[in-house]
C-alpha positions in Angstrom: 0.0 0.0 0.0 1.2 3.4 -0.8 1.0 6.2 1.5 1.2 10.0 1.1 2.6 12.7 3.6 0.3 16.5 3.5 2.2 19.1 5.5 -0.3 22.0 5.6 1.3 25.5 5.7 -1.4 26.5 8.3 -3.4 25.1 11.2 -6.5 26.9 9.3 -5.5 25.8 6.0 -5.9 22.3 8.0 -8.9 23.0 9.8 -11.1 24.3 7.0 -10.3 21.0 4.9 -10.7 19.1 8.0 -14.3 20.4 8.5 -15.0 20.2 5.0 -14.1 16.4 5.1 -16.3 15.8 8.5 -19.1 17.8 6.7 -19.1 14.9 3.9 -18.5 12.1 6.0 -15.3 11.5 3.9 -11.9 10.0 4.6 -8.4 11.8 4.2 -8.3 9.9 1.0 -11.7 10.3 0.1 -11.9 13.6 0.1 -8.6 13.6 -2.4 -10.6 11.5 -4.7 -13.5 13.5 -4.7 -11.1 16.5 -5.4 -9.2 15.0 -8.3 -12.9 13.7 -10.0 -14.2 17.1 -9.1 -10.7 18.7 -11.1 -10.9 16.4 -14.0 -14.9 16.8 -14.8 -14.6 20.5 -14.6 -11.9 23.1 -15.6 -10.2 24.3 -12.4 -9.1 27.8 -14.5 -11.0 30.4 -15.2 -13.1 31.0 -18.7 -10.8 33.4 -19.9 -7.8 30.9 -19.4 -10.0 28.3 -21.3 -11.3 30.6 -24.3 -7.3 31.5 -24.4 -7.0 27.9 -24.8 -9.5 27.1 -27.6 -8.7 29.7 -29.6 -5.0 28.9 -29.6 -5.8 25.1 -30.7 -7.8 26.4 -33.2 -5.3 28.8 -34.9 -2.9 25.6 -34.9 -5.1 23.7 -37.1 
């Protein structure tokens, strides 16, 4: 089994996650999943950073 090591920068950094993960009922490594589907179903920049993108893709072609 693998394991990872999060050092937090902050103890309200930790605390704020912390309650977010007791408010879903969700484990340490439940609530990392959840993050990386919740990254990878929606874009985590902003639309001006994605138009930026589309456009640029679409002058390559």
């Amino acid at each position: 089994m693998k394991s990872t090591r999060v050092n937090f920068p902050s103890e309200a950094q930790y605390a704020q996650l912390d309650a977010i993960r007791d408010k879903y009922g969700l484990t340490w490594r439940g609530l990392l999943i959840r993050g990386a589907e919740r990254l990878e179903s929606t874009s985590p920049f902003p639309e001006e950073y994605d138009r930026t993108e589309t456009e640029a893709r679409e002058s390559e072609e």
